[in-house]
N, C-alpha and C positions, 0 to 999 in steps of 0.2 A: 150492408143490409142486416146481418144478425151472426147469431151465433146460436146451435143447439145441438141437444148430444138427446141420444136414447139409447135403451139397455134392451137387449134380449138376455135371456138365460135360457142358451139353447138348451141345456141337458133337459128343462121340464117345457122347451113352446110357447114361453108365455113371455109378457115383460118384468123387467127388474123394477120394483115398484119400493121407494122410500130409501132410493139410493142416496146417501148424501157426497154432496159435489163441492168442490172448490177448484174457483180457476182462478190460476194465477198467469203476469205479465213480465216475461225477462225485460227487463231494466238495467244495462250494461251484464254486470254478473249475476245479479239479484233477483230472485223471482220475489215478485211482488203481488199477494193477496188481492182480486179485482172485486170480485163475486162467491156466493156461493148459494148451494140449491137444494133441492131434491127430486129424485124423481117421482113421478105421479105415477096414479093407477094406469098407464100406458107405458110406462116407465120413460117417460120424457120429460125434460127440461129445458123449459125455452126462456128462461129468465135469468141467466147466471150471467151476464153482464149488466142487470140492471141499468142503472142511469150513463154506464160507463160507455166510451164509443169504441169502436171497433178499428183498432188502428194493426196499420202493418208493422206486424211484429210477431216475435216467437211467443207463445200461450202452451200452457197445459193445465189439461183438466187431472184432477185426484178426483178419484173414483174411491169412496169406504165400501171395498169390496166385501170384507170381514166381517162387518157388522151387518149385511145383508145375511150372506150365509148362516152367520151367528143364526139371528132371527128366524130360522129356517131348521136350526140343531143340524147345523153339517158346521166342519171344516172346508175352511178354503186353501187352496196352497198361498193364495198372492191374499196379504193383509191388504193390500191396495193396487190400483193399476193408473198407472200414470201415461194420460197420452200426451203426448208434446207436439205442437203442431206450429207450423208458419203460415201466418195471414199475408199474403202477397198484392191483395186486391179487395180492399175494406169495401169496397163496393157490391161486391158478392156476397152471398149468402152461405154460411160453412155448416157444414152439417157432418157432427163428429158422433158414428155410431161405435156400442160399443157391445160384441157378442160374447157373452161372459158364460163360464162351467166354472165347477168348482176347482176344475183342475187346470183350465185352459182358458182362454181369450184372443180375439183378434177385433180390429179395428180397420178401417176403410173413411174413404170420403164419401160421405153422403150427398141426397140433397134436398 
């Protein structure tokens, strides 16, 4: 059914807006470039598979977390945050959120 990711940045409540995204597709050892995005004034991205279909397989998204913060005059500890996930069920719809500080982060299944 799809694929889509959103940012919070809990330390200020709001979304992570103008994040830029790349997902990529392990291909035996090789992650292979599929997509890639940015977040919106919601801080969502629902379009980072493009034309591509949604097969079962291991995915991770790169998150330029750095370049947010940057924009922002803070440091971040993580220049980036990588989530790696397994599609088990192309038929489902995956929803990969991402709650991001300058210091910290965690990740769940959405939906």
């Amino acid at each position: 059914m799809g694929l889509s990711t959103h940012i919070l940045d809990t330390a200020i409540g709001r979304p992570a807006a103008n994040v830029s995204l790349i997902l990529s597709k392990l291909s035996g050892e090789v992650w292979e470039k599929i997509g890639r995005g940015a977040t919106d004034a919601d801080g969502r991205c629902k379009t980072l598979l493009g034309d591509s279909p949604l097969d079962a397989a291991t995915y991770k998204i790169k998150f330029a977390t750095s370049e947010y913060f940057c924009a922002q005059s803070l440091t971040g500890l993580y220049p980036y945050v990588e989530i790696v996930f397994t599609i088990t069920d192309p038929e489902q719809h995956y929803h990969i959120p991402l709650l991001l500080t300058a210091n910290g982060y965690t990740t769940y299944r959405g939906s």
